[in-house]
C-alpha positions, 0 to 999 in steps of 0.5 A, a space after each residue: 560844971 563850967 568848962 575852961 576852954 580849951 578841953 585839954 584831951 589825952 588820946 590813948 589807942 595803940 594804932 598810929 593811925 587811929 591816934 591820928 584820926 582822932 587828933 586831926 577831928 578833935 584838933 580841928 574844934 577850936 574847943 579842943 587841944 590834944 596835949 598828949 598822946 599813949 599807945 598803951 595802959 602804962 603810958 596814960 597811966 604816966 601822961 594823965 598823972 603828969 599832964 592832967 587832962 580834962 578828958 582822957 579818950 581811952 581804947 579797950 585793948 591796948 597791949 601791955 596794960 588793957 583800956 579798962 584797968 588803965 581807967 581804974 589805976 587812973 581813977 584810983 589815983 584821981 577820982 575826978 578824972 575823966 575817962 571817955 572810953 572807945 569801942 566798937 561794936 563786940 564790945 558790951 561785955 566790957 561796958 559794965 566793968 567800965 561803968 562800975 570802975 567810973 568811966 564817964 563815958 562810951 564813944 564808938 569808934 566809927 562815930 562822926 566828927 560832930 559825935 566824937 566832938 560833942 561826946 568830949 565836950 560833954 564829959 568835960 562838961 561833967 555829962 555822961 556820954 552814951 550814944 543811943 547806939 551804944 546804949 540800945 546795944 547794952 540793953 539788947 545784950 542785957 535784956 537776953 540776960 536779964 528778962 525783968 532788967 527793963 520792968 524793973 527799971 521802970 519800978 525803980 523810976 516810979 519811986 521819983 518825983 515828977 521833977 526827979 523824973 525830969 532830971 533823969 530823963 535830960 540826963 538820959 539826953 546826955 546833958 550837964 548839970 548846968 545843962 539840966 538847971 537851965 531848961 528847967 529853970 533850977 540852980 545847978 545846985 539844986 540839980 546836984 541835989 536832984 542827981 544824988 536823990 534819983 541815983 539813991 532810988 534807982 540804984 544807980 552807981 554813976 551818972 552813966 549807968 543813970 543814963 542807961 537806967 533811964 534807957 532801960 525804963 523808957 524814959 529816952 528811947 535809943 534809936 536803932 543804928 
């Protein structure tokens, strides 16, 4: 996906200051403008509909209207929106509900400027973004649930092909469709069709949980914080 710059951002956090924090990092990236911002669920669901943001950077807990069922009133209204959800450490149990409602994203809220940048530039660009912290948090989590999680993810990875394994693995690295077809040489369509095949096989829901997938199989290793 090509991005049409500047990357239009909705920031919606119910503190002032975070709020300000965000647009004064985003602001400063040419890249990126901040055209609106929410202090609640009910607000974004008003500005996405009215202003049409590329990236919508979405708290969790907001009062009134909480992160996640904003992003699902919002998705259901426009399923190509794109949600970039904040967090912080705590918060896992949140980030399956978040995945299967269609967030496009995870990003902690103690990231670094060129993180939080790099993470709404790659959303924009139709990426899934999910820090290798976020990432070995969750599969720590679910590996306490879940003891077979990781084998039988690594299963599900062996049913692809060798370049399929390729795509995975570089959307695992947190890159674009159009990222992926250019180090491997492919058409963006072709790697389109990649995607849908590897997501079938591994039973993922949306191009995050394919990320985290390829996590749990071993294919990216997330590095401890």
């Amino acid at each position: 996906m090509d991005i049409d710059y500047p990357v239009t951002v909705l920031l919606v956090d119910d503190e002032p200051l975070i709020r300000a924090g965000l647009g004064t990092i985003l602001g400063s990236d040419q890249r990126i403008t901040i055209i609106g911002e929410a202090e609640n669920g009910h607000r974004a669901i008003e500005l996405s509909q009215r202003l049409e943001p590329h990236v919508i950077l979405m708290d969790i807990r907001m009062p009134q209207l909480d992160g996640l069922s904003a992003m699902e009133a919002i998705l259901e209204q426009d399923p190509e929106a794109r949600v970039l959800i904040l967090t912080t450490f705590g918060e896992e149990d949140y980030i399956d509900r978040a995945m299967s409602g269609g967030a496009a994203g995870f990003l902690l809220k103690s990231s670094g400027p060129e993180e939080l940048v790099g993470g709404v530039l790659a959303v924009a660009a139709g990426a899934a973004a999910l820090p290798p912290r976020i990432a070995k948090r969750v599969i720590d989590k679910l590996r306490g649930i879940d003891t077979s999680a990781a084998s039988r993810a690594q299963s599900r990875i062996s049913s692809l092909s060798s370049r399929e394994h390729d795509v995975m693995a570089l959307v695992g690295a947190g890159m674009s469709n159009a990222e992926i077809a250019g180090r491997l040489f492919l058409t963006e369509a072709t790697v389109k069709g990649h995607m849908t095949s590897i997501m079938l096989k591994v039973g993922a829901r949306n191009r995050v949980e394919t990320a985290l997938i390829a996590y749990q199989g071993g294919i990216v290793s997330p590095q401890s914080p």
